[in-house]
N, C-alpha and C positions, 0 to 999 in steps of 0.2 A: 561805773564805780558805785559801789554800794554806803549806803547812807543808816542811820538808824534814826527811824522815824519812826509815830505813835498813830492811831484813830483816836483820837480824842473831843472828846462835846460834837462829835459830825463832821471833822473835819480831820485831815490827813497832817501831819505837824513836826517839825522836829521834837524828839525826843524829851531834850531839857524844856521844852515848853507846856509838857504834858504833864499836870502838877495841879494837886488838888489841895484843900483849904482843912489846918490842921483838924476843923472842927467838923469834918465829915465822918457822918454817921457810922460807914463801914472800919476805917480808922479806930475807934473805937468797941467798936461791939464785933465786930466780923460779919457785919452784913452783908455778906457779897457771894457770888458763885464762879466759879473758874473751872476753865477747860485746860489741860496741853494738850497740842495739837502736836504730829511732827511733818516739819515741810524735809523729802528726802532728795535729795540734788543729784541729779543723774548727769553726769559727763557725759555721756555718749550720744545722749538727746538733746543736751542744754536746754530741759526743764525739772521743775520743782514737782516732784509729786507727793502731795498733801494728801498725807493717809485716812479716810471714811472721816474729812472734815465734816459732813454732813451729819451724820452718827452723833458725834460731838457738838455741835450746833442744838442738836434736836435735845440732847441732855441736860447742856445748858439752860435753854429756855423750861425743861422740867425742875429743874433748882432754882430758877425764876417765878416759877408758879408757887413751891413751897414758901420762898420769903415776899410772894406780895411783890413782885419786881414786873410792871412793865416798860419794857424798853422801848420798843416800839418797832421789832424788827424780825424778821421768820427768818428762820434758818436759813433758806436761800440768798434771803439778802444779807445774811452773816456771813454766808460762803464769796457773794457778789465783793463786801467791803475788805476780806482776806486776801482773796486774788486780788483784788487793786492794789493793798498796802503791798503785799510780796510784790508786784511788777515796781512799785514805786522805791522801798527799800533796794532792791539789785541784789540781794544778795546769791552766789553761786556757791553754796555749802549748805549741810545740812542747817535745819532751823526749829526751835522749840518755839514754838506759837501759842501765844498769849492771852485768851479773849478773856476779861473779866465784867461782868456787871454787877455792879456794888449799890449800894441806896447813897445816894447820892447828896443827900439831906446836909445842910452844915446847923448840925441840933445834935446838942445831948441830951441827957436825961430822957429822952423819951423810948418806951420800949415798944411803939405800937407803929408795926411795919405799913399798916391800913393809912398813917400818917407820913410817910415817906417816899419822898421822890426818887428817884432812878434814877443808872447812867450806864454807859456799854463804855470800853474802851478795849483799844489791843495793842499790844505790841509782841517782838519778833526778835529773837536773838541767834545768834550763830547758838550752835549746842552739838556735843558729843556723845560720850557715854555719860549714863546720870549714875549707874553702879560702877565702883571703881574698882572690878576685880578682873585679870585677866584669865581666869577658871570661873571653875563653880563657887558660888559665895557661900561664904562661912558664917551661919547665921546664930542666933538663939533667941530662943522663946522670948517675950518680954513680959517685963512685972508691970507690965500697963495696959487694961485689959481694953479692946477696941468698944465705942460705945454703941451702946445699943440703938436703935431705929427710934425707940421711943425716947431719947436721949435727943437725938442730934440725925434725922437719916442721914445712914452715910452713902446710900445709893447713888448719889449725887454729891458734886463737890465746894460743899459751902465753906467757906473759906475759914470760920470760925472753926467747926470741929477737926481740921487741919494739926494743933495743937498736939491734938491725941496723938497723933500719927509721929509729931517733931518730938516728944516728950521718948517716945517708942525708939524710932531711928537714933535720936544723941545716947539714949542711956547704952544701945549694942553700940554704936560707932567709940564711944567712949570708951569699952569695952573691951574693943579691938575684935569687932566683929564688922559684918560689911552691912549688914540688915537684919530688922527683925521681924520676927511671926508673933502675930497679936493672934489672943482667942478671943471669943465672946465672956462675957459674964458670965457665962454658966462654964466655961473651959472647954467649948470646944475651939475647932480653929477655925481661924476666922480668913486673913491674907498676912499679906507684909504690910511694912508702915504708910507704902504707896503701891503695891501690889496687888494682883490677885495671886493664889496658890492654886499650883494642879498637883497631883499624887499618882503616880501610875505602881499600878499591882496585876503581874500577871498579866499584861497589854493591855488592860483595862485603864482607861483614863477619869480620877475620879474626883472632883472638883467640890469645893464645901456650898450649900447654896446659898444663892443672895440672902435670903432671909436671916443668917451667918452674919448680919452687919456688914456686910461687901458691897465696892462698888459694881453697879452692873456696868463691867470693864468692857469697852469697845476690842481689846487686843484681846481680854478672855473670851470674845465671843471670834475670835478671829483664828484663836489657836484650837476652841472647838471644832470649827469648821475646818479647818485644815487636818485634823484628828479622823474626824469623821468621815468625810469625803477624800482624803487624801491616802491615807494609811489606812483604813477603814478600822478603827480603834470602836471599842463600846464606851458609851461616854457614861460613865454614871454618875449624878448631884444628891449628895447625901451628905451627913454632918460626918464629921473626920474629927478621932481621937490625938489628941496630941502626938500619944505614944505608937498611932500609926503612923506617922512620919517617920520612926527610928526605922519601922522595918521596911519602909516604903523599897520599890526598887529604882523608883526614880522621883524626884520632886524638883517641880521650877517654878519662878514667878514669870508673871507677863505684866507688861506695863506698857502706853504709848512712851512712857520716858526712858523706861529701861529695858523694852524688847521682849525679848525670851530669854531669862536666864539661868539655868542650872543652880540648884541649892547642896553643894558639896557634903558638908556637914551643917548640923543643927545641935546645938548642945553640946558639945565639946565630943559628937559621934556620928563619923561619918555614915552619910545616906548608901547604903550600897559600898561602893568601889569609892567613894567620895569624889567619881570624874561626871562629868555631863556624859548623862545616859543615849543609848540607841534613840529613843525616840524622841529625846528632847532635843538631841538634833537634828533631826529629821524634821519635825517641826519647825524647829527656828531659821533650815536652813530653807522651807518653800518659804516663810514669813518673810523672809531677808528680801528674798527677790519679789515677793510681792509688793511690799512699801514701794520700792524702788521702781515698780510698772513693769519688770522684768519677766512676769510669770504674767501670759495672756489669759489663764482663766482668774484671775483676779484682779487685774489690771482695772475694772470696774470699782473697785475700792477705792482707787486714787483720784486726785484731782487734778489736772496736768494744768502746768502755769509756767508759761514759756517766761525766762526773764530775758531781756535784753541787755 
């Protein structure tokens, strides 16, 4: 039977016990760094396969480095305390996986990271689709531009510049749209509000580059490879004009929360035929069976964790 439990201060814990003091530092300022992870629950194997949790691990701990956060733990042994909590939760579905490390400090007023203590914690939720469209999403531009590196990097996911991104998603969801495309400062394009963007022209696959204020996306580096080595696509990273999305022939987002998924129309004008294109399926459908340990030349990506 499956149970929802935290890792908390070192130790494995029910959930409601996992509760921190209102006057933590992160609480306040957005000190902290976060991964999603996804755990994908295979029926046929009766194990969890935890997509390039490693990948994720190693990213974290780089957003740990910008805010001055030692935790006290390497990626390995983050992957060690995930597979324990998964065999201890039970759960046989998929899972949106959790790890945060925050500063830990119960102090306001102070802005000097050099003064503050640390903390890791994780928890694990059952989780489905995180975009709620059964097609290609209907997105638009947003009037909230993503921030810049010397702002906030966004390469990494600290939890404070997160804002940008909710400010982005409510104004399209509000809207009556499914998501949005953020540019840079200067108006190019940048991704979606938790996305990365690809653009294909011509079979070409063309992606805006990290320096674009993007995170450097485990799933973007996933649909790369599958691009390249799969379909044998040219991949090119260069800055992307707004207004080539209208003519694009295809364009999708990728995310570990939202997958690979088709961008129908942008701006009240459909991309193409406004359906998920030839290759964006093709993609998403080697991606589908890779999470899931399904496809043996990728099966290397997953983390297999038998639950009982």
């Amino acid at each position: 039977m499956s149970q929802s439990l935290a890792y908390f201060r070192g130790q494995i814990v029910p959930i409601e016990q996992a509760n921190v003091n209102v006057m933590t530092h992160a609480l306040h300022y957005g000190t902290a760094v976060f991964e999603g992870i996804r755990g994908n629950w295979s029926d046929s194997e009766e194990k969890m396969f935890v997509y390039r949790m490693r990948e994720h691990y190693i990213r974290l701990l780089l957003g740990c480095r910008m805010l001055m956060m030692d935790i006290g733990k390497t990626a390995d042994e983050l992957c060690d305390i995930t597979e324990n909590l998964i065999k201890a939760c039970g759960y046989k579905q998929d899972l949106y996986i959790r790890p945060l490390a925050y500063k830990s400090e119960e102090l306001i007023a102070n802005l000097k990271l050099q003064d503050l203590s640390s903390d890791f914690t994780l928890i694990m939720v059952p989780f489905g689709a995180y975009l709620e469209s059964d097609g290609a999403l209907n997105c638009c531009t947003s009037s909230w531009r993503r921030i810049d590196d010397t702002i906030i990097p966004p390469r990494v996911k600290i939890s404070g510049h997160y804002v940008n991104s909710i400010l982005a998603k409510t104004e399209a969801t509000l809207a009556g749209f499914d998501e949005a495309i953020m540019l840079t400062p200067d108006g190019f394009v940048s991704e979606g509000s938790g996305e990365n963007l690809f653009m294909i022209n011509d079979g070409k696959l063309v992606i805006p580059p990290v320096s674009d204020n993007n995170l450097t996306g485990i799933t973007r580096d996933s649909a790369i490879t599958i691009a390249k080595e799969d379909l044998g696509m040219e991949v090119l990273e260069r800055r992307i004009r707004r207004s080539e999305l209208y003519f694009a022939d295809e364009v999708f987002l990728t995310g570990t929360a939202a997958h690979i998924q088709a961008v129908g129309r942008l701006d009240s004008r459909n991309i193409a035929d406004g359906e998920t294109g030839e290759y964006t399926s093709a993609i998403n459908e080697i991606y589908q069976k890779a999470i899931r340990g399904e496809n043996p030349k990728y099966r290397g990506w997953c983390t297999e964790v038998s639950v009982t």
